[in-house]
C-alpha positions as CSV (number, residue, x, y, z in Angstrom):
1,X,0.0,0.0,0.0
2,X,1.5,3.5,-0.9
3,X,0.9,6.7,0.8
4,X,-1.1,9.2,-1.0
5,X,1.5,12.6,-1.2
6,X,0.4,15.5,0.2
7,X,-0.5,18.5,-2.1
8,X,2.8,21.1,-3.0
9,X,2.5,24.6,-2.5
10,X,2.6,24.5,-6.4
11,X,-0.5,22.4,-6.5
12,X,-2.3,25.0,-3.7
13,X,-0.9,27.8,-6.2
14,X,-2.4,25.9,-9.5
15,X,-5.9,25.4,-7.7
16,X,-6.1,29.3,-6.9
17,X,-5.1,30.4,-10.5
18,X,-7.9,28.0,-11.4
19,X,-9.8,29.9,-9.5
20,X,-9.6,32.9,-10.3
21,X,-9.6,31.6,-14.2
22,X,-13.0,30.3,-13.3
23,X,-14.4,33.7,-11.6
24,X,-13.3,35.8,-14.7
25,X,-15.3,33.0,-16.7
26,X,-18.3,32.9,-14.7
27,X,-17.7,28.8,-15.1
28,X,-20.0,27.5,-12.5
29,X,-18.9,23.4,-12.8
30,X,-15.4,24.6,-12.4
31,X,-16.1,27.8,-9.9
32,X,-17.9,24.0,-7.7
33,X,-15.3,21.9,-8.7
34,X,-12.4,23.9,-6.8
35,X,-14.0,24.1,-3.3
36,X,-15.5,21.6,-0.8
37,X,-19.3,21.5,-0.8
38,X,-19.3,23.2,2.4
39,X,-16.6,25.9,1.9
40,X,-17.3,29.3,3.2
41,X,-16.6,32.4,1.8
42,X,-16.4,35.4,4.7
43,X,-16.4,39.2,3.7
44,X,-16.0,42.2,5.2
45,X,-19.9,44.2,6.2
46,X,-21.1,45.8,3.6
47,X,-22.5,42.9,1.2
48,X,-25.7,41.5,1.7
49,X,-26.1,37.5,2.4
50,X,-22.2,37.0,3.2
51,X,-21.6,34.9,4.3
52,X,-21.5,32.8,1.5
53,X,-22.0,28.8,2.4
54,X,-21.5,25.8,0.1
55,X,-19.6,25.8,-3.3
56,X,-22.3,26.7,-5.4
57,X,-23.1,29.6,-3.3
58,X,-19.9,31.0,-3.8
59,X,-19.8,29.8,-7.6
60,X,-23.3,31.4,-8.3
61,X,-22.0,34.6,-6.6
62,X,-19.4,35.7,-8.8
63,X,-21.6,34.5,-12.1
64,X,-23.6,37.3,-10.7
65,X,-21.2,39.7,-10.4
66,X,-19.4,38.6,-13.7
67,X,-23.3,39.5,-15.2
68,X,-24.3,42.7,-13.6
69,X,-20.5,44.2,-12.5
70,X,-18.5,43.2,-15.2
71,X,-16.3,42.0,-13.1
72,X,-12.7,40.6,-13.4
73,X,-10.3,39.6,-11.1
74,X,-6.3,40.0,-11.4
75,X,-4.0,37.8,-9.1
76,X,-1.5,40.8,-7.9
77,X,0.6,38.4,-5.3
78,X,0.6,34.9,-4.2
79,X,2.0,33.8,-1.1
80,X,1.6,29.6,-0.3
81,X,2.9,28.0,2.9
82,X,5.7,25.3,2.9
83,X,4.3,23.7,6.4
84,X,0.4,23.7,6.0
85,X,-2.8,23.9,3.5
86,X,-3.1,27.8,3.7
87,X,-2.1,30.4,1.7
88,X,-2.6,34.4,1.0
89,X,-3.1,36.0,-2.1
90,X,-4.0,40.2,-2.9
91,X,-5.9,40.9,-5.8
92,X,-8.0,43.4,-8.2
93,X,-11.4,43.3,-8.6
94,X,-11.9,45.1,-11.7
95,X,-16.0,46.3,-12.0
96,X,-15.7,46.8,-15.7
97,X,-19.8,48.2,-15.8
98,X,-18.8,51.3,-13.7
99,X,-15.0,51.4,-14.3
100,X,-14.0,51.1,-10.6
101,X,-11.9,48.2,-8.6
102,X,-11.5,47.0,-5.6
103,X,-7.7,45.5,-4.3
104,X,-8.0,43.2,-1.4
105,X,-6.5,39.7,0.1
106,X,-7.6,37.0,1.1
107,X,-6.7,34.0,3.1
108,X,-7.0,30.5,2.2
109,X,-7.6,27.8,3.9
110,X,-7.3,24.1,1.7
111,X,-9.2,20.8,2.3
112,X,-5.6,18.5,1.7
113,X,-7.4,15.3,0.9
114,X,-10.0,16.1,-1.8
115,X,-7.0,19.6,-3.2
116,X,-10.2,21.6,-2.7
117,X,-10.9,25.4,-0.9
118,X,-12.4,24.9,2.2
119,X,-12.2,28.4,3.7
120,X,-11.7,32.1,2.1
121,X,-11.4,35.0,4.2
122,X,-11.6,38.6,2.3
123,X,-10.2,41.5,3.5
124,X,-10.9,44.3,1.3
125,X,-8.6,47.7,1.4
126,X,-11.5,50.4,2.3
127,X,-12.5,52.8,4.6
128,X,-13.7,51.3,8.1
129,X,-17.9,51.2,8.8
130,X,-17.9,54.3,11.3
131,X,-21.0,53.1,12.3
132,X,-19.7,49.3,13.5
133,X,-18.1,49.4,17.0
134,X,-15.7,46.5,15.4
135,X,-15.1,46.1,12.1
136,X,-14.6,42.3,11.3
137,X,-16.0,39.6,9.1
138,X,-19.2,39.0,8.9
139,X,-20.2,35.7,10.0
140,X,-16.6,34.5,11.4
141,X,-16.3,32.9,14.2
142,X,-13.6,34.8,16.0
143,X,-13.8,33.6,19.5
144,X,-14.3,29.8,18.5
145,X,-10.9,30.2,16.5
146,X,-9.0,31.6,19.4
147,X,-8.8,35.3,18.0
148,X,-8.3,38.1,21.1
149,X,-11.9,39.6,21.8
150,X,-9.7,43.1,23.3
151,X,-7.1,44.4,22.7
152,X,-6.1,43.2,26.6
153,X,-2.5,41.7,26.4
């Protein structure tokens, strides 16, 4: 019996590109086919319904801002771990319709035994919601992750 190799950082890299590939095609099969059926997509406030749970969730949410934004995504820089199934990339969202973009990053978080996304977590580069005490992802599960609550050392 042989043991089944853990994925590279190069095969993390090649499933992101895919990706995004897929996102600037509005390919729902292959937008499904590079996450787990119950990935999760978390965003900053701002968006309604986020966040975004299961793979075709996710997949049918960029087809819909592929239709009605224009958009297109640009993968500005890549950064995979050596020593576990995350990684961190920073991007362009490019909203052809109105001519504006959005640069962000996200991290990733990889399912090693099916070379899927599990987990994305987008963090844009905007202005802070004055009107939110803390600004955080919506939906994220800080606490049960062992994030600090306060800024108490």
């Amino acid at each position: 019996m042989s043991a089944v190799a853990e994925p590279s950082p190069a095969d993390y890299e090649a499933l992101m590109r895919r990706y995004f590939a897929a996102c600037n095609a509005a390919a729902f099969d292959v937008l499904v086919s590079c996450f787990t059926p119950d990935a999760v997509h978390y965003f900053p406030p701002g968006l309604a319904g986020v966040p975004w749970r299961s793979a075709e969730t996710i997949a049918r949410g960029w087809q819909e801002c592929v239709a009605t934004l224009g958009s297109q995504w640009t993968v500005d820089r890549l950064v995979v771990s050596h020593d576990s199934p995350e990684a961190v990339m920073e991007w362009t969202h490019w909203k052809t319709a109105s001519g504006t973009a959005l640069r962000g990053a996200e991290w990733y978080a990889f399912d090693p035994a099916s070379l899927r996304i599990s987990e994305i977590r987008a963090y844009y580069a905007a202005a802070a919601d004055p009107t939110l005490t803390v600004n955080e992802l919506v939906g994220f599960d800080y606490a049960g992750r062992g994030y600090p609550l306060s800024s108490a050392t």
